[in-house]
C-alpha positions in Angstrom: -3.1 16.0 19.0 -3.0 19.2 16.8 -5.7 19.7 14.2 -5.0 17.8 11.1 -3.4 19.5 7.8 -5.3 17.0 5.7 -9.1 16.6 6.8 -10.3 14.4 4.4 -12.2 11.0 5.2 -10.4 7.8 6.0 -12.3 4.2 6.5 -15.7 5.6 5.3 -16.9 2.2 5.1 -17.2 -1.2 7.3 -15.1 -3.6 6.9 -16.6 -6.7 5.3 -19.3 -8.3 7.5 -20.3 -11.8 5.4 -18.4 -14.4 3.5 -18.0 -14.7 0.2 -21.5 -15.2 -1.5 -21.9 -19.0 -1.6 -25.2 -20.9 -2.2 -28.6 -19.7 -3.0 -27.5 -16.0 -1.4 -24.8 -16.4 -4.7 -28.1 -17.4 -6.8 -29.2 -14.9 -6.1 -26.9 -11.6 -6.3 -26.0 -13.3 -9.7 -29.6 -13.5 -10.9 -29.3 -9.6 -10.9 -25.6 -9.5 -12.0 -26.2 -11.4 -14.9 -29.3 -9.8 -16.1 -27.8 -6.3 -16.1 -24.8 -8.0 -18.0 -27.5 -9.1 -20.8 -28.8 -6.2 -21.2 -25.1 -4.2 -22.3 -24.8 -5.9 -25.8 -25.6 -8.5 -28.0 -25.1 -12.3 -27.0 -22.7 -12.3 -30.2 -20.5 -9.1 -29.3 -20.0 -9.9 -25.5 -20.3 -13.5 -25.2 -21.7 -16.2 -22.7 -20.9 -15.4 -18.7 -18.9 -17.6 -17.0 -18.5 -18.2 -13.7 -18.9 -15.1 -11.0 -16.2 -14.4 -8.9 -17.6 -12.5 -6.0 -15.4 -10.1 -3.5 -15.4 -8.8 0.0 -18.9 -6.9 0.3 -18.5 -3.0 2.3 -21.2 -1.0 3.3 -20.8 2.5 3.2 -24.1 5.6 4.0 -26.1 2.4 4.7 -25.7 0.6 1.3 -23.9 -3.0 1.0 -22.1 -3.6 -1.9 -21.0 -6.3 -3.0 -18.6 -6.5 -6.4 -18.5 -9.3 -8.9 -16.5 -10.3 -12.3 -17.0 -12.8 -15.3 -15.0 -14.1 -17.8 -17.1 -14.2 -21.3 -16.8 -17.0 -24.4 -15.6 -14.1 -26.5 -13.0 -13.5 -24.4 -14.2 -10.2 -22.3 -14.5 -9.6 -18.7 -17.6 -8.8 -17.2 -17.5 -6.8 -14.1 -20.0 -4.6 -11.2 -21.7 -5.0 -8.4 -24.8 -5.7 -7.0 -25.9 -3.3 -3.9 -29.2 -3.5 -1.5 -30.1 -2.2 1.8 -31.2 -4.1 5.2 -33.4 -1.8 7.4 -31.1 -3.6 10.4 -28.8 -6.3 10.9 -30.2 -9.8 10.3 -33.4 -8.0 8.0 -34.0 -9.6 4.6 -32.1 -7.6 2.0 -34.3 -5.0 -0.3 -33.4 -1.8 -2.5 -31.3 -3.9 -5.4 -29.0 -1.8 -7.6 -27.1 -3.4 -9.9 -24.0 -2.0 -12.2 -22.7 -3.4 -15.1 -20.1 -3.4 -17.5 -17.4 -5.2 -19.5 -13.5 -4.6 -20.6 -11.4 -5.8 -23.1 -8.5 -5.5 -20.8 -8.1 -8.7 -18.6 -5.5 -10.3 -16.3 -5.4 -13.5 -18.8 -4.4 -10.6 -21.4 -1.4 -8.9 -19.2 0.5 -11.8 -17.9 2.8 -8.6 -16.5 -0.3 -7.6 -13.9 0.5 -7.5 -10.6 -3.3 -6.4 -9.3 -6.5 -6.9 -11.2 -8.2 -3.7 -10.4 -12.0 -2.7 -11.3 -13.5 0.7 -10.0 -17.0 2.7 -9.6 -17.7 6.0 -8.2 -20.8 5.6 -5.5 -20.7 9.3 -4.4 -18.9 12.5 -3.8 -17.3 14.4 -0.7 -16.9 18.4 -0.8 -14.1 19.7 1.4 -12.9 22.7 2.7 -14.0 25.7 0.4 -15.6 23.9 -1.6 -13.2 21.4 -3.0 -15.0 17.9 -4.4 -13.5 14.5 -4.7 -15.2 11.3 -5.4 -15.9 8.1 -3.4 -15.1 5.4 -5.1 -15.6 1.3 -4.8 -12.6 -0.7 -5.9 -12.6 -4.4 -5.9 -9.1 -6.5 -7.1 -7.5 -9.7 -7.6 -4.3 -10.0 -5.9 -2.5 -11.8 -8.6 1.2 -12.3 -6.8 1.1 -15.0 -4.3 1.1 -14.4 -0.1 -0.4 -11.1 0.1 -2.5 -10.5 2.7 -3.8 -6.9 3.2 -4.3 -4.6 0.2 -4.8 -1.0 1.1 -5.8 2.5 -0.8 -3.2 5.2 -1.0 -4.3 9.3 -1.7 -1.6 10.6 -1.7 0.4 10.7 1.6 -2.4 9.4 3.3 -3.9 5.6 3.7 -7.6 5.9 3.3 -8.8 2.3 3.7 -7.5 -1.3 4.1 -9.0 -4.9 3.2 -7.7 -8.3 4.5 -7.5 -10.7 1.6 -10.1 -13.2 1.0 -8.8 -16.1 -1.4 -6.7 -13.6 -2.7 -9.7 -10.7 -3.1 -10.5 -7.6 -1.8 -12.9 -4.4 -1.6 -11.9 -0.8 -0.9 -13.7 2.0 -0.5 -11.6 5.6 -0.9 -12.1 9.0 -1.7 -10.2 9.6 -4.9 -9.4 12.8 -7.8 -9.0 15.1 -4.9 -6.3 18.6 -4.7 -4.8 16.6 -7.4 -3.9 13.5 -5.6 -5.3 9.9 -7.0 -6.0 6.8 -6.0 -3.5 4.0 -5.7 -3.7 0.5 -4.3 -0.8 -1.5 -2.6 -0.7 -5.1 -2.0 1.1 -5.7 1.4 2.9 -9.4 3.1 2.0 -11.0 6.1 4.7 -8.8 7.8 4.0 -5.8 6.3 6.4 -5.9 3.1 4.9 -3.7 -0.2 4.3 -6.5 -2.9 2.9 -4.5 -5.4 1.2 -1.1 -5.9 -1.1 0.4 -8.8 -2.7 3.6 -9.9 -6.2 3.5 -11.3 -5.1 5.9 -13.6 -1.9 4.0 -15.3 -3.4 4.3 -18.6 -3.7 8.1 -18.5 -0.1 8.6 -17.1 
């Protein structure tokens, strides 16, 4: 094959390894989410948590993460994710990180939404002469019915993929780089686009 005309990274991370948390593991990823949740505002201003909806976890430079939302009483939307290391496979997890945050701008609010899309950035890549992008973690509720692999777009090139789990899914992607951005695409059993969006609509 000739040398590429676009080296940049593609599947950085593995593809999900566990379930979805269930049981005590669940008890215990949302101990941490919720506690970092408590501490972003008062109990008046963002609300009571509901229940944790928890997506496909990736691991990426050795670090598992593993994304979560909440609805609130008051009517936002809490979202992160809690990370942790394993010194090898079937080792007890250890190095917690936890991020949180919370948006005004939900799928119950946007009955129009095709994907429910949440995003951090976990690192950054440096390219050829010297160019930087980020690496970002994107975790979304398919919100159209029979889709079953959602994949991130830069530019001309796919950068990572996610089979659906009850209708979830995790990406990991280099994004913001030589002007290109991050899209996801929702795709059919049989390959058929069912949806695409930009994490940057809002800006365009």
């Amino acid at each position: 094959m000739p040398p590429s005309e676009r080296p940049i990274p593609r599947f950085l991370a593995q593809p999900p390894q566990e379930p979805l948390p269930y049981g005590r593991w669940a008890e215990a990823l949302g101990e941490r989410f919720l506690a970092a949740c408590h501490e972003l505002g008062p109990a008046e201003e963002i609300g009571e948590p509901g229940e944790i909806t928890w997506f496909p976890d990736r691991t990426h430079s050795g670090r598992t993460y593993v994304p979560a939302t909440a609805p609130t009483s008051t009517g936002l939307e809490l979202f992160g994710f809690v990370s942790y290391t394993r010194e090898h496979e079937g080792a007890e997890a250890a190095a917690f990180e936890v991020q949180a945050d919370y948006t005004e701008e939900t799928a119950e609010a946007n009955p129009d939404w095709d994907l429910d899309l949440s995003d951090h950035e976990i690192a950054s890549w440096r390219g050829p002469e010297g160019r930087r992008g980020e690496i970002t973690l994107v975790w979304g509720l398919a919100l159209v019915r029979n889709g079953a692999v959602a994949t991130a777009e830069l530019g001309p090139t796919t950068t990572d993929q996610c089979v659906l789990a009850d209708e979830r899914f995790t990406l990991v992607s280099l994004d913001n780089y030589t002007g290109d951005f991050l899209e996801v695409k929702l795709y059919g059993a049989r390959g058929v686009e069912m949806a695409v969006e930009s994490l940057y609509e809002e800006d365009e």
